[in-house]
VEXDREN-2710 file (C-alpha; in Angstrom, 1 decimal):
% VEXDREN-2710
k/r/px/py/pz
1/UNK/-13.0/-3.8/-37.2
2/UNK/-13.8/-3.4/-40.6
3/UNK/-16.6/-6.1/-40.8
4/UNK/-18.2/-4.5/-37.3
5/UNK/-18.0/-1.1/-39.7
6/UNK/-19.6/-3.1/-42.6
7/UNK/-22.5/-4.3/-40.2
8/UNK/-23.1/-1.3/-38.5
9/UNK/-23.7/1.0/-41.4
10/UNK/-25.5/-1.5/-43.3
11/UNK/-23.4/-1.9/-46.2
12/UNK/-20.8/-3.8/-48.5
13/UNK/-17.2/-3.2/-47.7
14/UNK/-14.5/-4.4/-50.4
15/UNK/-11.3/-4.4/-48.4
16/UNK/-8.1/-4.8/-50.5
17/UNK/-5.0/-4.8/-49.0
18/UNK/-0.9/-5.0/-49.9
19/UNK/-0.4/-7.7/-46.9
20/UNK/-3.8/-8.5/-45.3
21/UNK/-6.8/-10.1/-46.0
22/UNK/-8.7/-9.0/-49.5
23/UNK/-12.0/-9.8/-48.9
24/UNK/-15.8/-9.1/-49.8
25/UNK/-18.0/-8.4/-46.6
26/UNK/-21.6/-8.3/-46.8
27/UNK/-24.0/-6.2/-45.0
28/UNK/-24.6/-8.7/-41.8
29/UNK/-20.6/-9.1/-41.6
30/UNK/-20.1/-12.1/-43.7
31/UNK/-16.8/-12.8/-45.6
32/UNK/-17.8/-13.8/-48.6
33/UNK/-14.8/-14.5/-50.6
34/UNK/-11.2/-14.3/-49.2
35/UNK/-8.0/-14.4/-50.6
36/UNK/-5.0/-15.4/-49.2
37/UNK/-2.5/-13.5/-47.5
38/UNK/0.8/-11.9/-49.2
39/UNK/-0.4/-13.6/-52.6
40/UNK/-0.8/-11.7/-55.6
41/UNK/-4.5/-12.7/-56.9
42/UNK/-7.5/-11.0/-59.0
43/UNK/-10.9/-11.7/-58.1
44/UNK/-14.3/-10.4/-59.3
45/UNK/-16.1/-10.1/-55.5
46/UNK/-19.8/-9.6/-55.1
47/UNK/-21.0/-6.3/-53.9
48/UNK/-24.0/-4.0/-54.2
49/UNK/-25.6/-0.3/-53.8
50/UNK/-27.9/0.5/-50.7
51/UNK/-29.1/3.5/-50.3
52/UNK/-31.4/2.9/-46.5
53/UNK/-29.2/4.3/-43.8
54/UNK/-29.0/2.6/-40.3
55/UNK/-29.8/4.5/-37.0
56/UNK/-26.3/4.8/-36.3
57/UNK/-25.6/6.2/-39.8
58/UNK/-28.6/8.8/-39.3
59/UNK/-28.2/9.9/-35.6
60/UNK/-24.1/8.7/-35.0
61/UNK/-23.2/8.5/-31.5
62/UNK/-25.5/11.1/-30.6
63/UNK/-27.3/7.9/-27.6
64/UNK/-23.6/7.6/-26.7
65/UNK/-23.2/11.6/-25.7
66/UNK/-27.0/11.7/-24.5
67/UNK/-25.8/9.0/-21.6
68/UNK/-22.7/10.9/-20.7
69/UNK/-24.7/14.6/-20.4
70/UNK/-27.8/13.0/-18.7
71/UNK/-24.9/11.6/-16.0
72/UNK/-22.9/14.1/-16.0
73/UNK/-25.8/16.6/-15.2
74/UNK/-27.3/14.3/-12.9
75/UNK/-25.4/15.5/-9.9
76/UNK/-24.0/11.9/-9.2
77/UNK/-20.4/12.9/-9.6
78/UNK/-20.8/16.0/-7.6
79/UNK/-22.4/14.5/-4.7
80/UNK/-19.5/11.8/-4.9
81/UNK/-17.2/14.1/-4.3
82/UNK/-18.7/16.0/-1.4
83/UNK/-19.0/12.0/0.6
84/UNK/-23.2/12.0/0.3
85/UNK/-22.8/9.1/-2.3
86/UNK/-20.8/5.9/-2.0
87/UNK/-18.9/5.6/-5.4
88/UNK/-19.1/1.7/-4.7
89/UNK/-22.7/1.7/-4.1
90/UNK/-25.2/1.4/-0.9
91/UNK/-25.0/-2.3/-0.2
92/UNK/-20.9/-2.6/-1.2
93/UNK/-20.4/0.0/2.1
94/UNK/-21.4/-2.0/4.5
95/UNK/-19.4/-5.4/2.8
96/UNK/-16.2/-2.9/2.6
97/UNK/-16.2/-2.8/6.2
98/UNK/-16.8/-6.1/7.5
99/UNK/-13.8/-6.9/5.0
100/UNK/-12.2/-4.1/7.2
101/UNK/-13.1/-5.5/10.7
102/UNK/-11.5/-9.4/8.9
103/UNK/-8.6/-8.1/8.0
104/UNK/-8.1/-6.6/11.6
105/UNK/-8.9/-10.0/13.2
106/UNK/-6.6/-11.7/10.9
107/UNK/-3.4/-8.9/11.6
108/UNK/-4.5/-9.4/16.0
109/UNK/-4.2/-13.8/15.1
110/UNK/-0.7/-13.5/13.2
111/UNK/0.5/-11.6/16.6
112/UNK/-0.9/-14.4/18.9
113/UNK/0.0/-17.0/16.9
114/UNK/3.8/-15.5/16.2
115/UNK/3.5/-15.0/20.4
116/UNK/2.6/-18.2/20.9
117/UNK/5.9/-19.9/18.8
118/UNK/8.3/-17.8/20.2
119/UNK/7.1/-19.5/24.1
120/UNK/7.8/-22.9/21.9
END
């Protein structure tokens, strides 16, 4: 998580840890130089200053939120609810009840077929 963290705000990330993985990550996620686990070591790891900010470090999730208000507003979920949408979609109706009407057929051809090996 921390290297998707590194990469999407554009900047070096020296993670140290008691247990883990001490490493130096670059700006496009690469491990530069890792150290062992649960070994005590000292290393002098590459990093550098940036100052540029991404368009997730400017704006956030602010896309993210902009999806859920333009759906939530859009009326979808409401007509959902009152049966003028399918939640499944237009053309997943109609397969829904064909897989209806099969299942049916298959119930009505376990009766016959237990009919016909009781007469046996």
């Amino acid at each position: 998580m921390a290297r998707v963290r590194a990469v999407e705000n554009r900047r070096w990330l020296l993670r140290d840890t008691n247990s883990g993985i001490s490493a130096s990550i670059d700006p496009y996620g690469n491990m530069l130089r890792v150290m062992k686990r649960d070994t005590r070591d000292a290393a002098d790891l590459p990093y550098d200053f940036r100052t540029d900010k991404t368009l997730y470090s400017q704006w956030g999730d602010w896309f993210a939120w902009m999806c859920v208000g333009s759906f939530r507003y859009s009326g979808y979920p409401y007509n959902i609810r009152k049966g003028k949408v399918s939640p499944v979609g237009p053309g997943l109706r109609e397969n829904s009840m064909i897989l209806e009407d099969l299942q049916h057929q298959y119930e009505g051809l376990k009766q016959r077929i237990s009919l016909v090996r009781s007469y046996l």
